[in-house]
C-alpha positions, 0 to 999 in steps of 0.5 A: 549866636550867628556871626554875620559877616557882610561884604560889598560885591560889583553890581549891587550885590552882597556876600553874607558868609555865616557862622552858626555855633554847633550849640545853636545847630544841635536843636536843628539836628534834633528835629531832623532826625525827629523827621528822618524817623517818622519817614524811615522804617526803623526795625522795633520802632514805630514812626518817628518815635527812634531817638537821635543815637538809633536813627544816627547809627540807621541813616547815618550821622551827615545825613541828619546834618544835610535833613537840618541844613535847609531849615538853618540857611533859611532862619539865619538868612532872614533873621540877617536880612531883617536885622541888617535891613538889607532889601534884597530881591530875587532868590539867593546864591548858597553855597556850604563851605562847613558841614561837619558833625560837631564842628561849626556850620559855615555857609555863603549867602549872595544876594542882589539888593533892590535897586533903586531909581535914581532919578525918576522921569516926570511921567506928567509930561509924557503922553501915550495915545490911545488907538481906536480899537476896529474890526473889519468885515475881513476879519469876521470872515476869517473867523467864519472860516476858522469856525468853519474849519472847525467843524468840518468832517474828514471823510477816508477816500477811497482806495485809488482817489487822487488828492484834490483841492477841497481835501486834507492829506498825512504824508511822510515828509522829508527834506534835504539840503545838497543831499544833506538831511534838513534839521527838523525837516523829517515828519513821518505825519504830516498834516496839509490841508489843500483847501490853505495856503501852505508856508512854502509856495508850490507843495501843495501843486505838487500833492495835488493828483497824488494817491495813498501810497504814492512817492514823489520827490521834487525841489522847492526854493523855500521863501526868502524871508524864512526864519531859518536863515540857512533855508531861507531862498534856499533850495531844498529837496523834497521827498513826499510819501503820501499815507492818509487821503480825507475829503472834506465836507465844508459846512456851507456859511449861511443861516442854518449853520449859524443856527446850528452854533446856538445861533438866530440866524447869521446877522446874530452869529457875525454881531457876536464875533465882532464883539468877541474880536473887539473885546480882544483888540480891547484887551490888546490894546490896553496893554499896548498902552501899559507897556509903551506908558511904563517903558517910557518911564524906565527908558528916561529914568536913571537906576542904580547897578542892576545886579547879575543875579537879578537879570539871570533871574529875569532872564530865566523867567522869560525863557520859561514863560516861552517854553510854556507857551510853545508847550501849550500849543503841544509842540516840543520846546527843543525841537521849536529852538531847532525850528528857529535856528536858537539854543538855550544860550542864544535865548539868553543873550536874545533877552537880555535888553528886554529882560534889563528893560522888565526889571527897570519897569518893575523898579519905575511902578515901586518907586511911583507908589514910593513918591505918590504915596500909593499903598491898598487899604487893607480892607481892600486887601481882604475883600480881594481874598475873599473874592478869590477864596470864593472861587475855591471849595478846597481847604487846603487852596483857601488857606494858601490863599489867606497865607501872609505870602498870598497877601502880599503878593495880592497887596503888590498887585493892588498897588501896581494897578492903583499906579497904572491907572495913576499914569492913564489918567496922567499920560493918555492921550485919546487917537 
């Protein structure tokens, strides 16, 4: 039988250190050498029909012992978590102290527990106003302009044609500080549209009149507010090669383009992006509401110590968040932290308040469901799968989706939701 040793660690954390009897391990080196076996081509026997001795003398014998080890934490981890009853969160820090044939497996478990909210602020007291969601004209015309763009045609200049107003140029740009090489300020295509304002006042003047295959080299001082602090109001070097000359043909903004969008005419076209931008302010501002209602709560409310291991977690999560949205506009995630002057630690130091913040939110809306006594009916449950089932014809999605993870992770986000409209109705307030 597993001996479980448990110990207290600062910031609500737990050391669980096991010892898992060689006799308990055997049936684990069994079914890992069963799977080593149907995996490894073993001279004179079919796919996992060797026996234990064969693939021990093939592969060797700590190999069996490492294929076995994943299985074993797993068991022993959650069979102590549920007979201790221990509420743990976030993934668990392992470390194996013993891994020897014949001997006993010994091995460390560190894990955060759940937090708890001390004191719950009364949200019933706090109000959250609602703003009047608008657009204005200005905006439609900018997103005329955007749709404009869009569908714009490059046409290639002429050899000799100089660079004008109402074109689009690919130079090779480099920039240097003190004759020192900009970080991040070398781009062999660089895209300028001449017909846009640029980032920094006074390039595109200097492209002006340029022709392909033209140098020039000037100085520019970079805006004051830039978000790189060593050029902001800096002075900086610039040396411009022009490869690429496109002149633009600019769909003009009247009835036929709108027409040409699928559209009846441009009254029809400027209705339907007023109401696209008003569902997205929409959608913006509820939620603006949610985070500003539930950060309310957190920053009143009191909590036990938020384990290290859980803010890490948190941390790390909001980095990756990040890098997926950087990636998913197709830039470099490294080249993006030298673009804004940041490494991996300074993001990490830079999230840190927030990432507290997130967690103590995810603690306020468990609690609430805990003292209003929130939890979805399972019917509700099971109507929520079977919507998203519906969306897949892949057996292998549908059964991930009816597998009891999936169900409840579906069952959280009912009860988070039945909570943040709990607190609408209790703390908005219309403008």
């Amino acid at each position: 039988m597993t001996d479980v040793k448990i110990e207290e660690l600062p910031k609500n954390q737990l050391k669980l250190t096991f010892t898992v009897p060689h006799d308990d391990v055997v049936p684990f080196l069994d079914e890992a050498a069963a799977r080593i076996s149907d995996q490894t081509q073993i001279p004179g026997f079919r796919p996992g029909k060797a026996g234990y001795d064969v693939v021990k003398r093939r592969v060797g014998e700590m190999k069996i012992y490492e294929e076995a080890l994943e299985p074993i934490v797993r068991k022993s981890f959650v069979e102590a978590i549920l007979n201790h009853k221990i509420d743990t969160v976030g993934s668990p820090k392992i470390d194996v102290e013993k891994l020897a044939p014949g001997n006993d497996l010994v091995f460390t478990c560190e894990v955060a527990r759940m937090p708890s909210v001390t004191r719950l602020a009364d949200f019933r007291k706090k109000k959250v106003k609602a703003k009047k969601v608008e657009t204005s004209d200005k905006e439609i015309d900018l997103a005329l302009n955007d749709i404009s763009r869009m569908q714009t045609n490059e046409i290639r200049a002429v050899a000799g044609e100089a660079a004008g107003k109402i074109d689009k140029v690919v130079v090779s740009m480099n920039m240097s500080k003190d004759g020192v090489p900009v970080e991040g300020g070398q781009s062999p295509n660089h895209a300028i549209y001449l017909t846009e304002e640029y980032y920094i006042p006074g390039l595109k003047e200097e492209v002006l009149g340029m022709k392909e295959g033209e140098t020039k080299t000037f100085s520019l001082t970079f805006p004051k507010d830039h978000v790189q602090k060593l050029l902001a109001g800096a002075n900086i070097d610039f040396e411009i090669t022009l490869k690429e000359l496109y002149h633009l043909e600019i769909p003009t903004i009247d009835d036929a383009f709108a027409k040409s969008l699928g559209q009846e005419d441009m009254a029809t076209l400027k209705k339907l992006i007023r109401h696209n931008i008003n569902e997205e302010k929409q959608a913006e501002e509820i939620g603006r509401q949610e985070k500003e209602m539930l950060e309310a709560i957190a920053k009143d409310s009191r909590f036990d110590d938020i384990p290290d291991l859980l803010l890490n977690e948190e941390i790390n999560k909001m980095i990756q968040e990040l890098q997926h949205g950087v990636e998913g506009q197709g830039a470099n995630f490294d080249a993006y932290l030298k673009s804004i002057g940041r490494t991996l630690a300074d993001l990490k130091i830079d999230f840190a308040e927030q990432a507290l913040l997130r967690i103590k939110v995810a603690l306020v809306i468990r609690e609430i469901a805990k003292q209003e006594e929130i939890k979805p009916e399972e019917a509700q449950i099971d109507a929520e799968l079977d919507r998203v089932a519906a969306q897949y014809d892949e057996e292998e999605t549908r059964k991930q989706i009816y597998s009891p993870q999936y169900r409840e992770y579906v069952g959280a986000m009912l009860r988070n939701r039945t909570v943040i409209d709990l607190l609408k109705d209790e703390m908005l307030e219309s403008e």
